[in-house]
C-alpha positions as CSV (number, residue, x, y, z in Angstrom):
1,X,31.4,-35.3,36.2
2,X,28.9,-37.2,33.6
3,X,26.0,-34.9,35.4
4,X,27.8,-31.4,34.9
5,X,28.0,-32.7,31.0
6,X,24.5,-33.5,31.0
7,X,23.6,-30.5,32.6
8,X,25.9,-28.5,30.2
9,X,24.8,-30.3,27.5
10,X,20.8,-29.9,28.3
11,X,21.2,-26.4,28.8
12,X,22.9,-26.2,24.8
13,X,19.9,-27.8,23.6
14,X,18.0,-25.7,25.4
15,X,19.5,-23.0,24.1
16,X,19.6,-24.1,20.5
17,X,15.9,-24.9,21.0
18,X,14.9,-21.2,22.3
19,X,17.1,-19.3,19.7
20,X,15.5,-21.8,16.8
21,X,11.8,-20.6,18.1
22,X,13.1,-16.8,18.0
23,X,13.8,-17.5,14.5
24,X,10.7,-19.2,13.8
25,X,9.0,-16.3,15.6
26,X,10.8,-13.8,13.6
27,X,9.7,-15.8,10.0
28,X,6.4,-15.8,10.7
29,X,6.6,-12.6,11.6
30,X,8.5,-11.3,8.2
31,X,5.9,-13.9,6.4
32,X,2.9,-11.4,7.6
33,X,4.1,-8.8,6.8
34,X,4.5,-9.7,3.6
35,X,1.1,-11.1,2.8
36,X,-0.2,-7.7,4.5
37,X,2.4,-6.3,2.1
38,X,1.1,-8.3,-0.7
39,X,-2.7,-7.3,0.0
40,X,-1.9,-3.7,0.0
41,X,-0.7,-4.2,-3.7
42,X,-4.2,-5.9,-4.5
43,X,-5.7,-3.1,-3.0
44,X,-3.9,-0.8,-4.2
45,X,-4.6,-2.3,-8.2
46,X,-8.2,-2.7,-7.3
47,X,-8.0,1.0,-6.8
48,X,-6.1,1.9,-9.7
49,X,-8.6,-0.3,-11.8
50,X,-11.8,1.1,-10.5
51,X,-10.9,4.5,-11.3
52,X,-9.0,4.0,-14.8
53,X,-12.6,2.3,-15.5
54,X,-15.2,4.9,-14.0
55,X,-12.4,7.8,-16.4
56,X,-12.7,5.9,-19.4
57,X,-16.6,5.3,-19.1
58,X,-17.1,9.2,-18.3
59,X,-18.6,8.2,-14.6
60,X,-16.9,11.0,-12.3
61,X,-18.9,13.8,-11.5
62,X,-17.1,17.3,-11.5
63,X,-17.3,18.8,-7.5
64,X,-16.9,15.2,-5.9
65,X,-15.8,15.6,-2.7
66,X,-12.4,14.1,-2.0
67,X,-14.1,12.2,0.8
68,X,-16.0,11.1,-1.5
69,X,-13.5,9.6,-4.1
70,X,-11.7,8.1,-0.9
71,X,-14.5,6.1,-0.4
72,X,-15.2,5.2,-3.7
73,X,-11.4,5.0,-4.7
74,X,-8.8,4.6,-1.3
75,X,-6.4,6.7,-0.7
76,X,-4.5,7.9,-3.6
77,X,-0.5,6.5,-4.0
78,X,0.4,10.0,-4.4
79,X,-0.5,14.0,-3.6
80,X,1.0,16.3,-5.7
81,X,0.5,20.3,-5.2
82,X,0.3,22.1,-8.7
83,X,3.1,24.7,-9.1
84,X,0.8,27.3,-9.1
85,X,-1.2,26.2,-6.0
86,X,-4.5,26.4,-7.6
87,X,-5.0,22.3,-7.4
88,X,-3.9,19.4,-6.2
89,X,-3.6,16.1,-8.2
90,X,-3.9,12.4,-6.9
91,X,-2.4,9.6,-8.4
92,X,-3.7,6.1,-9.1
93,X,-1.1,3.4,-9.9
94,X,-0.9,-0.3,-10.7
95,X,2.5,-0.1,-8.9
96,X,3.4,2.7,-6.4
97,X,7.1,2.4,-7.1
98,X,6.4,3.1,-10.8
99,X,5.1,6.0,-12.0
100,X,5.9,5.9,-15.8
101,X,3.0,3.4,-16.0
102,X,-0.4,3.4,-16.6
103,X,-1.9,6.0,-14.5
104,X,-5.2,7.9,-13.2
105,X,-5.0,11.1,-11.7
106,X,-7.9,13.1,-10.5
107,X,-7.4,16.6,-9.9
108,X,-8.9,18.5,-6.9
109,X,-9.2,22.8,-6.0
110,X,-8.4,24.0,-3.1
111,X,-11.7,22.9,-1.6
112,X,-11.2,19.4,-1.7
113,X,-13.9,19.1,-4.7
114,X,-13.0,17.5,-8.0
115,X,-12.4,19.8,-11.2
116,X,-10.8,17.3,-13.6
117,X,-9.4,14.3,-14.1
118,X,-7.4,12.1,-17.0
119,X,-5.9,8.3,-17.6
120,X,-2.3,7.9,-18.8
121,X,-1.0,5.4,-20.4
């Protein structure tokens, strides 16, 4: 009888052990993705930054290629069409979820080459 308890009880430690790992797994896994999460918003920033900066200072260069300003830049939080068609504009946030906020969009035709561009506040 005292063996099948120890046996019953091993196995419940056992148990307790292996579920306590799964959750150890599963926090560093959610503490990863939040540091990636976390340097996508610094990237993201450093982005919005380096444009806002290159605007202001008058350093783009009308027919840029968008491959180009991806380079220079990242990829833009945002690609909106024009109404009309005739361009699309790319958006450069501090904060992706906000777009009220200080912004930077650079405006491309429909050849992928840069026509315009202005800084929000």
């Amino acid at each position: 009888m005292n063996l099948k308890i120890t046996q019953t009880a091993t196995i419940c430690i056992l148990l307790v052990f292996i579920s306590g790992c799964s959750g150890m797994s599963s926090l560093l896994e959610l503490k990863s993705d939040m540091d990636s999460q976390e340097m996508q918003i610094n990237i993201q920033k450093k982005n919005f930054q380096r444009a806002w900066l290159d605007i202001e200072k008058n350093k783009l260069t009308k027919d840029s290629s968008s491959d180009y300003i991806i380079k220079k830049y990242g990829e833009p939080i945002a690609r909106i069409t024009e109404k009309d068609k005739s361009r699309v504009r790319w958006a450069y946030t501090q904060n992706s979820l906000n777009l009220s906020g200080p912004r930077s969009y650079l405006y491309f035709d429909l050849k992928d080459q840069l026509v315009d561009w202005q800084n929000i506040e």
